[in-house]
C-alpha positions in Angstrom: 0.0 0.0 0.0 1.5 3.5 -1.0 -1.5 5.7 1.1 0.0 6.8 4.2 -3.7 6.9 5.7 -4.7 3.6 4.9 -1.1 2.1 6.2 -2.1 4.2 9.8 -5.5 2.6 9.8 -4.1 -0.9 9.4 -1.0 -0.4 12.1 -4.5 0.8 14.1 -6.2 -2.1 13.4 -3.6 -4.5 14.3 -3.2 -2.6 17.8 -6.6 -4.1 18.3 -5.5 -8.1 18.4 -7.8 -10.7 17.0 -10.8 -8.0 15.8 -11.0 -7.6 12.2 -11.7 -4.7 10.5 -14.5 -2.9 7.9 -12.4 0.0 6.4 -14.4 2.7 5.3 -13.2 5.4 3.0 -14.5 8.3 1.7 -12.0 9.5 -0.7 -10.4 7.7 -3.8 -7.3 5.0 -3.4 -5.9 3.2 -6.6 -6.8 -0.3 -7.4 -3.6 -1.8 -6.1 -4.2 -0.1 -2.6 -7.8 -1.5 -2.6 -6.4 -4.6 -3.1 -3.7 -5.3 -1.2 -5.9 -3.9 2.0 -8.3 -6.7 0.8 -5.0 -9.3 1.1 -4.1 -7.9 4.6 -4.7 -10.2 8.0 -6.7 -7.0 9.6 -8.8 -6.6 6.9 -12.3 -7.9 7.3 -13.9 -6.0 4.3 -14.0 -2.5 3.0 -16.8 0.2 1.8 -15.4 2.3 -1.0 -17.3 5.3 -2.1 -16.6 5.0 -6.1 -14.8 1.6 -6.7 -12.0 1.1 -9.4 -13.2 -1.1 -12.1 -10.7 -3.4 -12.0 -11.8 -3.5 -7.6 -15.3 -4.4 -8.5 -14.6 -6.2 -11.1 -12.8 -8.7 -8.8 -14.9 -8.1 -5.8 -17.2 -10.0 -3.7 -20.1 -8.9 -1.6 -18.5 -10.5 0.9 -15.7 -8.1 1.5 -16.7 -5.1 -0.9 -19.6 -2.5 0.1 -20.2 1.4 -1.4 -21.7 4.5 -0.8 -25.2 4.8 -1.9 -26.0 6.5 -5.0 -26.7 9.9 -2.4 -24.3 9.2 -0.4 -26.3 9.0 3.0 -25.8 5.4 3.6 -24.0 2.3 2.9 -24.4 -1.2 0.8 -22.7 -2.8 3.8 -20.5 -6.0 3.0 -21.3 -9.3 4.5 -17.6 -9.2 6.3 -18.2 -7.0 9.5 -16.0 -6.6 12.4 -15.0 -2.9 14.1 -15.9 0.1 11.7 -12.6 2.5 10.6 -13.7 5.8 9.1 -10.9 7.1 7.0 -12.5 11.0 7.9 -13.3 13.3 10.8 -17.0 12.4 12.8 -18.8 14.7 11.5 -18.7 13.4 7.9 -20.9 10.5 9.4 -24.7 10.7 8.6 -27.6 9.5 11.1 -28.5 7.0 8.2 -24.6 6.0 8.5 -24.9 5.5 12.4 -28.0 3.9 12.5 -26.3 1.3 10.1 -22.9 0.7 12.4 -25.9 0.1 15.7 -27.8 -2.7 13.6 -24.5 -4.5 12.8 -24.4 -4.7 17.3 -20.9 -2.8 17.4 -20.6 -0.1 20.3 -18.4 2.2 18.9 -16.6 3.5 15.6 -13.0 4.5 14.7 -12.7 7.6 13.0 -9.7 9.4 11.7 -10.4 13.1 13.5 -7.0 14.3 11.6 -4.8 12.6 9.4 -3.0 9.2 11.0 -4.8 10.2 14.4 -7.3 8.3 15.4 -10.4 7.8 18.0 -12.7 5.0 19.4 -16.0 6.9 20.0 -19.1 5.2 21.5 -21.7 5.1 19.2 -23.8 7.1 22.0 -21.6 10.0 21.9 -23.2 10.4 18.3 -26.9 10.6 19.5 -25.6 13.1 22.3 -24.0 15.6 19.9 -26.9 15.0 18.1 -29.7 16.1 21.0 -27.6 19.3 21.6 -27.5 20.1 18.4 -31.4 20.3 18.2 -31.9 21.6 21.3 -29.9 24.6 20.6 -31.7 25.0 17.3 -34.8 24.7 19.2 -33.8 27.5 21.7 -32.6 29.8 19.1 -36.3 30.2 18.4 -37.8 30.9 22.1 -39.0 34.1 22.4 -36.3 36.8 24.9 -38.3 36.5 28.0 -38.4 33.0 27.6 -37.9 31.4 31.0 -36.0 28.5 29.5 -33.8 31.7 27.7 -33.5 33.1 31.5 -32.1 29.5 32.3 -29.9 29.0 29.8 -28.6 32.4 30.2 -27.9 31.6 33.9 -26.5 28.6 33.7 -23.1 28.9 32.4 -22.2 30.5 36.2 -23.2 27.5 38.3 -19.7 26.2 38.9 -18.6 23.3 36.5 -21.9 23.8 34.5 -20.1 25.0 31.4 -17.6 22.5 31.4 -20.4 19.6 32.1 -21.9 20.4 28.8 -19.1 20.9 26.7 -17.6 17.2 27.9 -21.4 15.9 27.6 -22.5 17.3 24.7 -20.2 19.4 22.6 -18.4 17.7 19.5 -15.2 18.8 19.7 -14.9 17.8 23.3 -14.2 14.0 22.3 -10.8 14.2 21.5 -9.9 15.9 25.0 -10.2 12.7 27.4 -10.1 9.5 25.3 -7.2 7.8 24.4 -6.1 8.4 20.9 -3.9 6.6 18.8 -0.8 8.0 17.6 0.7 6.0 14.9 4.5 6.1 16.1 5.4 5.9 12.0 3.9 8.9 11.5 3.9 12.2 14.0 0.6 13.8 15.1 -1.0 16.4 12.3 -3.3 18.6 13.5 -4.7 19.7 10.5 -3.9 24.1 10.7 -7.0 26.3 9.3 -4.1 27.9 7.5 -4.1 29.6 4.2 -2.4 26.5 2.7 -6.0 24.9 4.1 -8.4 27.6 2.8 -6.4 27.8 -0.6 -6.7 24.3 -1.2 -11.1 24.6 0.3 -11.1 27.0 -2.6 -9.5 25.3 -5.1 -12.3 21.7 -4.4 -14.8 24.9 -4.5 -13.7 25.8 -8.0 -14.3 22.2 -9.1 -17.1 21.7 -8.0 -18.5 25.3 -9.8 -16.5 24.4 -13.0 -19.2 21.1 -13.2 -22.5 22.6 -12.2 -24.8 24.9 -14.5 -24.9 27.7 -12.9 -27.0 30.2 -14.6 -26.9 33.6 -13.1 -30.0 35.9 -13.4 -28.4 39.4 -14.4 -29.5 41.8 -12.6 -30.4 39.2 -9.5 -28.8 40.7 -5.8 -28.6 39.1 -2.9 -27.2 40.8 0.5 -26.4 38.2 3.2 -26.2 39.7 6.8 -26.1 38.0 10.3 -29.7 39.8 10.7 -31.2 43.1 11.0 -29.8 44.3 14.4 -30.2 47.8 15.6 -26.4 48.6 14.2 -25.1 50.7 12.1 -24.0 47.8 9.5 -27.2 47.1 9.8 -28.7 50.5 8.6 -26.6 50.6 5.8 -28.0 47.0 4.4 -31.1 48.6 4.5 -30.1 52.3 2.7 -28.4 50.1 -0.1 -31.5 47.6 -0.7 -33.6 50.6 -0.4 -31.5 52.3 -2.6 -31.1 49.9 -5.2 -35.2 49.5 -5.6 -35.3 53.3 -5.8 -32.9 52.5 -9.0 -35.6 50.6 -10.6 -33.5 46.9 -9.2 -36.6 45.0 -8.1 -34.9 41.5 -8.3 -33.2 42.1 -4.6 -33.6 40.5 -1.0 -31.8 40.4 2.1 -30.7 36.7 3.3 -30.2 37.3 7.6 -28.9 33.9 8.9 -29.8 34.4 11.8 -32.7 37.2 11.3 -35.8 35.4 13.2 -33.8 33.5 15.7 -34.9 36.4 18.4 -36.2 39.7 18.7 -33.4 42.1 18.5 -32.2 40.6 14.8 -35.0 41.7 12.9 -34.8 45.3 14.4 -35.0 47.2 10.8 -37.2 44.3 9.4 -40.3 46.8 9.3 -38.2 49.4 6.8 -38.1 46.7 4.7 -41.2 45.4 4.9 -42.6 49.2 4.4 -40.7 49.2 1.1 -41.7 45.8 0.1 -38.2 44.2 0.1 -38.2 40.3 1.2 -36.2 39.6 3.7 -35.4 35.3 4.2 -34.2 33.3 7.2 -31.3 31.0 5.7 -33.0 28.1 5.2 -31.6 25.0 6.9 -31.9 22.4 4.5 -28.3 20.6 5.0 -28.3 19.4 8.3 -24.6 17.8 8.5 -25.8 15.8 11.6 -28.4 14.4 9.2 -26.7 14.4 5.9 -23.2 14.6 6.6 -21.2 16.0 3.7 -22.7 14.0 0.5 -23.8 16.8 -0.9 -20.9 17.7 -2.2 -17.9 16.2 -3.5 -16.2 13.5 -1.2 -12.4 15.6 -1.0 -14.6 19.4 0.0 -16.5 17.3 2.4 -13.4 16.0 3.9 -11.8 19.6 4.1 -15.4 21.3 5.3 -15.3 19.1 8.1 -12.3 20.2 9.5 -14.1 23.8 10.0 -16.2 24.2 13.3 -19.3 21.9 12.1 -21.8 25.4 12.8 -19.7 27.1 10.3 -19.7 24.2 7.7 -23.4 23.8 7.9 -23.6 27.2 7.1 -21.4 27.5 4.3 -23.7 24.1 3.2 -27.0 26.3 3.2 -25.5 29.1 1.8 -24.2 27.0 -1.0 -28.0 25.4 -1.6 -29.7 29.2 -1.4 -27.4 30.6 -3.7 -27.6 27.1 -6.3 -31.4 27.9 -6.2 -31.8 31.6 -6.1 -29.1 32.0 -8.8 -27.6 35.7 -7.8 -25.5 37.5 -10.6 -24.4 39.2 -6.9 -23.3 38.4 -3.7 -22.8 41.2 -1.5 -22.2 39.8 1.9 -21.5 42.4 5.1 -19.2 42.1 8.0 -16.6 39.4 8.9 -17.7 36.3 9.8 -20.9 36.1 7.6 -18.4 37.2 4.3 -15.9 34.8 5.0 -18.6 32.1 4.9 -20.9 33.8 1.8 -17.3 33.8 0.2 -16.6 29.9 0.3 -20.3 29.4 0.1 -20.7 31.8 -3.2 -17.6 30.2 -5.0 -18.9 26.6 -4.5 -21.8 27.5 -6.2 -20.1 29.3 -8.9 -21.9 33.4 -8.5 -19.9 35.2 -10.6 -19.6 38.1 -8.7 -19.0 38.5 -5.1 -18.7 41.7 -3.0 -17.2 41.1 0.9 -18.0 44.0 2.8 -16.4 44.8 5.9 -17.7 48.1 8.4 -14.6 49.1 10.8 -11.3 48.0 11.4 -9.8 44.5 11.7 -11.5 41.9 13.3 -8.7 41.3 15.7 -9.7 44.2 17.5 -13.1 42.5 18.6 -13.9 40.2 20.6 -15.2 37.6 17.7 -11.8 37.2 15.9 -10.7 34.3 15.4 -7.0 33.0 13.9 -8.3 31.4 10.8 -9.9 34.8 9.5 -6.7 36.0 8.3 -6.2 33.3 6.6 -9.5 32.8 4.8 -9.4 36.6 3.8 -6.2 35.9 2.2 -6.7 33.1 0.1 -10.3 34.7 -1.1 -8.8 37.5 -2.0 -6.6 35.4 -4.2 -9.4 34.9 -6.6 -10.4 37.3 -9.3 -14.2 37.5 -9.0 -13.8 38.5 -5.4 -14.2 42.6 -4.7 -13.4 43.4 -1.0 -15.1 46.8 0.1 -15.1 48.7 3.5 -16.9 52.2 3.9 -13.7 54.4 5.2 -9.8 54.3 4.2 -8.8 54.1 7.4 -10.6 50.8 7.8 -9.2 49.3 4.1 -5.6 50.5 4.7 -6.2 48.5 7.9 -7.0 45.2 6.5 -4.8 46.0 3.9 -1.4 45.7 6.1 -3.1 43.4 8.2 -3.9 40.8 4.9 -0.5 42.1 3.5 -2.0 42.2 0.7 -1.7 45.4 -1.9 -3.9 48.6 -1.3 -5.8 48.1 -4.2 -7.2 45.0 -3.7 -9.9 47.3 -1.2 -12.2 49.2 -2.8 -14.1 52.3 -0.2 -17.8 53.3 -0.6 -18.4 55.5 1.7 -21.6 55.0 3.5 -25.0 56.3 1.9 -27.5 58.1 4.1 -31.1 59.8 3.4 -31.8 61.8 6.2 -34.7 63.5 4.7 -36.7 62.0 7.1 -34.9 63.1 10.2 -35.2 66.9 11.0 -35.3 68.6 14.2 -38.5 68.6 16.2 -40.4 71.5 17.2 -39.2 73.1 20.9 -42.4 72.4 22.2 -41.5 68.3 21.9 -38.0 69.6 22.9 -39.4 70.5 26.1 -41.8 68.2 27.0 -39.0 65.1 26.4 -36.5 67.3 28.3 -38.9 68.1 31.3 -39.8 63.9 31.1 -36.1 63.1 31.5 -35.5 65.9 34.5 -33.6 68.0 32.3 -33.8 71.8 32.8 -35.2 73.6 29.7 -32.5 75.6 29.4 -29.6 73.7 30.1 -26.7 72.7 27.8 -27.2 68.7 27.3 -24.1 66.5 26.1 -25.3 63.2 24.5 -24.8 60.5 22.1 -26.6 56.9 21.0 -24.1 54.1 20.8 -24.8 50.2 21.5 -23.3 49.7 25.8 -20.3 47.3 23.8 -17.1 47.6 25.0 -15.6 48.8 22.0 -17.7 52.6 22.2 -16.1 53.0 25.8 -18.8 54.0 27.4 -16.7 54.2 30.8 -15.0 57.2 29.2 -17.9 58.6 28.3 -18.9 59.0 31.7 -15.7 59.6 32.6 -15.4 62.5 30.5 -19.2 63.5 31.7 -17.6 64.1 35.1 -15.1 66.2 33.9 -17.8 68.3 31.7 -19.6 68.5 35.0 -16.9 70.1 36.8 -15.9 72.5 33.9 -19.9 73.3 33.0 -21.6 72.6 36.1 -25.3 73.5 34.6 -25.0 70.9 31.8 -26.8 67.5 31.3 -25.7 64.2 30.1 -27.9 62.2 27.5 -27.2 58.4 26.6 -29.4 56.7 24.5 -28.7 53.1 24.2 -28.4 49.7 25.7 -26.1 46.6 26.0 -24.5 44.7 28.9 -22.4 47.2 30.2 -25.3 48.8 31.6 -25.2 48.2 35.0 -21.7 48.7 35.2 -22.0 52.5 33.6 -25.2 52.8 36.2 -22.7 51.7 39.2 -19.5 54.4 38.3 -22.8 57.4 37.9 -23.4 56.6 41.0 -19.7 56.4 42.4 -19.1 60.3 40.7 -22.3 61.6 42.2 -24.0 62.0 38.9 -27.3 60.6 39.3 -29.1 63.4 38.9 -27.1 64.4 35.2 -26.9 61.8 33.5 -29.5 60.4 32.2 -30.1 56.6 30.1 -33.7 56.2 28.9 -33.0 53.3 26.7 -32.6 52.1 23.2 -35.1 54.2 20.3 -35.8 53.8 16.8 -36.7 57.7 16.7 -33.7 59.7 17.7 -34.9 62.8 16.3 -36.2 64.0 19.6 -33.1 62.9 22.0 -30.8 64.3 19.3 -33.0 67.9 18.8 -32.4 68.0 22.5 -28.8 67.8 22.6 -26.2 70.5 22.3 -23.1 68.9 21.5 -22.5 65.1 20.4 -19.6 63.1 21.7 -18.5 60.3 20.5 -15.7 58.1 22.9 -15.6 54.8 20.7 -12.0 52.9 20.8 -13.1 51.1 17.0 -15.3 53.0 14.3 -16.0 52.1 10.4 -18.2 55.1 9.8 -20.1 56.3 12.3 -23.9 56.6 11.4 -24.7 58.5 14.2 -21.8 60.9 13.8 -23.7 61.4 10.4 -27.0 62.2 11.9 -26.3 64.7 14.8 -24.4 66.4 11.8 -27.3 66.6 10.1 -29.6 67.9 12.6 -27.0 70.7 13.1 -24.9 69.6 16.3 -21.1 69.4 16.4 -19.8 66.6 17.6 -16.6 65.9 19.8 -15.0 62.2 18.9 -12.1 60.2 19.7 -10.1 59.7 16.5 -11.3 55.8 15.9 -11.2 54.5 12.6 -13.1 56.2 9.5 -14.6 58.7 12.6 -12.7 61.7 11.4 -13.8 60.9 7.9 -17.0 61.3 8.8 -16.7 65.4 10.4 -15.6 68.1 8.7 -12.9 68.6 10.9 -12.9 71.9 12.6 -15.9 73.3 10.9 -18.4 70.2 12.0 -16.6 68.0 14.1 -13.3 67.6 16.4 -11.1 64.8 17.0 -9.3 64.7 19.6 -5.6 63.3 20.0 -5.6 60.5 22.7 -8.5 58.7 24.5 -8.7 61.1 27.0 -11.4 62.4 29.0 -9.6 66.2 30.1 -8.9 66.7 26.8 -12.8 65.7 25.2 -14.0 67.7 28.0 -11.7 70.8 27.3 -12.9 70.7 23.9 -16.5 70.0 24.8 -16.1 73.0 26.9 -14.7 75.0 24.4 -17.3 73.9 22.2 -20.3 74.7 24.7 -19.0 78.3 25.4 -19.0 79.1 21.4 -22.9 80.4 20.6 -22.5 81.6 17.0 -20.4 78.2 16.5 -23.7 76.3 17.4 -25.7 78.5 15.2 -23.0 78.2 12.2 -23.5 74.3 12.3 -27.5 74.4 11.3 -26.1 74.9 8.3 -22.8 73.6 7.7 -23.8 70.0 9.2 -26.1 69.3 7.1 -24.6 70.6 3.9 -21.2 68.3 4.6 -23.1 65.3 5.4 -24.9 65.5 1.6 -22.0 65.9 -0.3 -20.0 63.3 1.0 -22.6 60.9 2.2 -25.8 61.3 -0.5 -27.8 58.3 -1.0 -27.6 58.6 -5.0 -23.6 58.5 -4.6 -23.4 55.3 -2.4 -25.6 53.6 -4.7 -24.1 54.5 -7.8 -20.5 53.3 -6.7 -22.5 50.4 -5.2 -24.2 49.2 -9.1 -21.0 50.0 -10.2 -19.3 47.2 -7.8 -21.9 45.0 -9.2 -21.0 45.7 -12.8 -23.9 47.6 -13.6 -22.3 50.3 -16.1 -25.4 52.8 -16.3 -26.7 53.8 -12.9 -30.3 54.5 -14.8 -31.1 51.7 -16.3 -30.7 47.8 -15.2 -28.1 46.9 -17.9 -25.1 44.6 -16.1 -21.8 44.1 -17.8 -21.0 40.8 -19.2 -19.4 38.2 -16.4 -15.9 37.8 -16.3 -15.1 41.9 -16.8 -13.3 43.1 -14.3 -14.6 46.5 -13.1 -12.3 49.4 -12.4 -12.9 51.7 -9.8 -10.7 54.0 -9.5 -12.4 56.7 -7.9 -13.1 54.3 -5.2 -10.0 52.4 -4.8 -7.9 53.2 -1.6 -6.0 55.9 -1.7 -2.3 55.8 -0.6 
């Protein structure tokens, strides 16, 4: 035998004296390996998915079964003794289980990484299983759920985390059984390295090269996590928006997640208003149903080796796209893109936009290593277009990819604010007087989610020192998040109770925003800002720390100020400055507004959009042929 995985599976087998062995393989070996595996001692039988001729042509049921023409089960051979899978656990269907249990074996070998191998009871399988449904099931609970307020609290009963990952989670297996190391060949953990993810793309490529896909032309999907109350968010919703008022009809939003609870279908109704549909991903591809056999046998292997959420995902995806048949795929933000972009090359779309919103995604707490890598090897392929909505955040993943500036294209984002004016004093008032604000004090606010990444503790922080240099002002937050009760405790610990004030989360922000003075703005990571945008708009200068495409978004000195370092005496010295200038406030009813048109209009951020998509005439649907490789060069990075 010349595989080096089949000769691990036999030194395996013939660690385990007098049992005999079916060797199941889902990938192709030569004739002569088949073979001589047949001639071994160990070998009780095999199950081949595509048998060489010259195999089956020699071949007995006794000692030869295959895949099923779907690939969901198996023509098991008459020869049975303890199952080897040649491929990680997951690749194993229900149908494929259910098969090993009727032969009355406990367990299965399976090859988790290459020449590594592990004995799992069989009831490991059904346990995976269960959690896997019941977290599905959960997903769909309403918030105030009492089995959501149980889940929630569980993870901090001591040991309770830990209990369920060893019970129930997948990748827990390989932590406390024994495993055998072949002492021929070293451990190989396979790396999600770029050598991985180029080699994922390349099966992908095959597998498009043989299907017949047929795109629609002018056919646009967006795929988002959901419809949040986020600023990524907004902007999936100004560009679908957008394109309709362009006469695009044939458009949806895909939201993987979008009715799994309340808070991700937060902008659903401003779709719904403009008659845009708006789909769940459907789950058609279950891989602890169907393993891998809808695609080819070599993908399936490498899929499997990507957390088995992610890999189901990237399944779906796959099937939604084969069916929808998108001339576009315009995914937003990091981990959906990096799915949508495995997912949209295995189904062969012929154009596919990756849209990030801020600065690298090691800067978050969702990062993980293999991003970098993925990004790199898509952005390898032609077809691909990566986009962000400020330089600073493309120059970013630029030198973080270390790949060349003008791989990144920069829309800036598109807002219509004509919508959002100020309201009159008398509503100015009333919400003031509702909040315990004096009518004629000088309010500082903002709206930002209560993350980690806006700083909201130096927000406050700087709040105190406002206080101290403008003892008559206010302090407006409108918002929420889980740092809540942690910005409630230090309000109390500066003896601001009575200033600053946190009403909650709001569609409408006219009102809080017609009833602020000056904006400020504290975030550590920004793409652009929406919010920065909209107190613009409605006249108000803002005061920001200088994160990411924030002092893009001001007209710096005129509309806005960034300030130097994170520092709450400095944004309070300015806010001060800023307060104590009356014919600057009145200047800014006009200057806001008039900046944010120019550089943010709706018609320019769709225009540069269509053109992404290879749509050549921003009046009229007509798409450029596939294959042509747009040039942008009023949108490409700038160095």
């Amino acid at each position: 035998m010349t595989n080096s995985r089949l000769l691990s599976a036999v030194e395996y087998s013939q660690a385990k004296k007098n049992q005999k062995s079916v060797f199941v393989i889902p990938f192709p070996i030569s004739a002569e390996d088949a073979l001589a595996l047949r001639n071994h001692p160990c070998c009780a039988s095999m199950i081949l998915q595509n048998p060489d001729p010259l195999v089956a042509a020699q071949s007995h049921c006794s000692w030869l079964g295959c895949y099923t023409d779907d690939r969901m089960s198996w023509r098991l051979p008459e020869n049975l003794g303890m199952f080897i899978f040649l491929g990680p656990s997951v690749m194993l269907t229900r149908q494929m289980l259910n098969q090993v249990v009727g032969t009355g074996v406990r367990s299965i070998v399976c090859e988790n990484n290459p020449h590594h191998f592990v004995d799992i009871p069989l009831f490991r399988f059904y346990l995976w299983h269960l959690a896997e449904n019941l977290i599905e099931k959960m997903s769909d609970l309403p918030a105030g759920s009492p089995v959501r307020h149980f889940i929630q609290a569980a993870p901090k009963i001591p040991g309770a985390r830990a209990l369920w990952h060893r019970v129930f989670r997948r990748k827990s297996h390989g932590q406390n059984m024994p495993l055998w190391d072949v002492a021929r060949y070293p451990i190989s953990v396979a790396p999600l390295d770029i050598a991985f993810f180029r080699e994922l793309l390349r099966q992908s490529l095959l597998l498009a090269s043989r299907s017949k896909f047929r795109a629609e032309p002018t056919r646009f999907i967006l795929v988002n996590a959901g419809l949040a109350a986020g600023g990524a968010e907004r902007q999936i919703v100004n560009t679908l928006r957008g394109l309709k008022s362009k006469g695009f009809d044939d458009i949806c939003l895909i939201g993987e997640y979008l009715h799994h609870s309340q808070g991700l279908n937060f902008y659903l109704p401003l779709l719904e208003s403009a008659k845009i549909a708006a789909y769940p991903l459907t789950s058609s591809m279950k891989v602890a149903e169907h393993g891998f056999h809808s695609v080819p046998a070599q993908l399936g292997e490498l899929l499997a080796k990507l957390p088995s959420a992610m890999a189901e995902e990237i399944l779906n995806l796959a099937e939604e796209f084969k069916s929808r048949r998108p001339a576009v795929v315009h995914a937003w933000q990091d981990s959906t893109s990096i799915k949508v972009g495995i997912a949209a090359v295995m189904s062969g779309v012929p154009r596919i936009v990756l849209a990030s919103r801020n600065l690298t995604p090691v800067n978050f707490g969702y990062y993980q290593e293999y991003m970098r890598y993925a990004y790199q090897a898509l952005s390898e392929l032609g077809n691909i277009i990566f986009l962000n909505n400020s330089f600073a955040g493309a120059l970013d993943y630029c030198r973080w990819l270390e790949i060349p500036q003008d791989r990144f294209q920069v829309v800036k984002n598109g807002v219509d604010f004509s919508g959002l004016t100020r309201v009159d004093d008398s509503v100015v008032s009333a919400y003031r007087h509702s909040l315990g604000i004096p009518k004629n004090a000088p309010v500082v606010g903002s709206i930002f989610r209560f993350w980690a990444e806006k700083r909201p503790m130096l927000w406050l922080k700087a709040a105190r020192e406002i206080a101290r240099l403008t003892p008559d002002a206010h302090f407006l937050l409108i918002g929420e998040g889980p740092m809540r009760k942690e910005m409630e405790s230090l309000v109390r610990r500066t003896e601001l109770e009575n200033k600053v004030h946190m009403p909650g989360a709001r569609t409408d922000i006219a009102t809080p925003l017609s009833s602020m003075t000056v904006f400020v703005l504290t975030s550590e990571f920004e793409g652009t800002p929406n919010v920065v945008l909209e107190a613009q708009w409605l006249g108000l200068p803002v005061v920001a720390t200088d994160a990411g495409g924030t002092r893009e978004a001001i007209e710096e000195g005129i509309t806005g100020w960034c300030c130097s370092t994170p520092d709450a005496a400095e944004i309070a010295a300015k806010t001060r400055d800023v307060l104590s200038d009356c014919s600057l406030l009145q200047q800014l009813r006009q200057r806001g507004p008039r900046f944010v048109d120019q550089q943010f209009g709706m018609n320019n951020m769709i225009d540069r959009t269509l053109s992404l998509y290879g749509v050549q005439n921003e009046s009229a649907p007509v798409h450029i042929p596939i294959g042509h490789r747009v040039s942008l060069t009023s949108t490409q990075v700038e160095t």
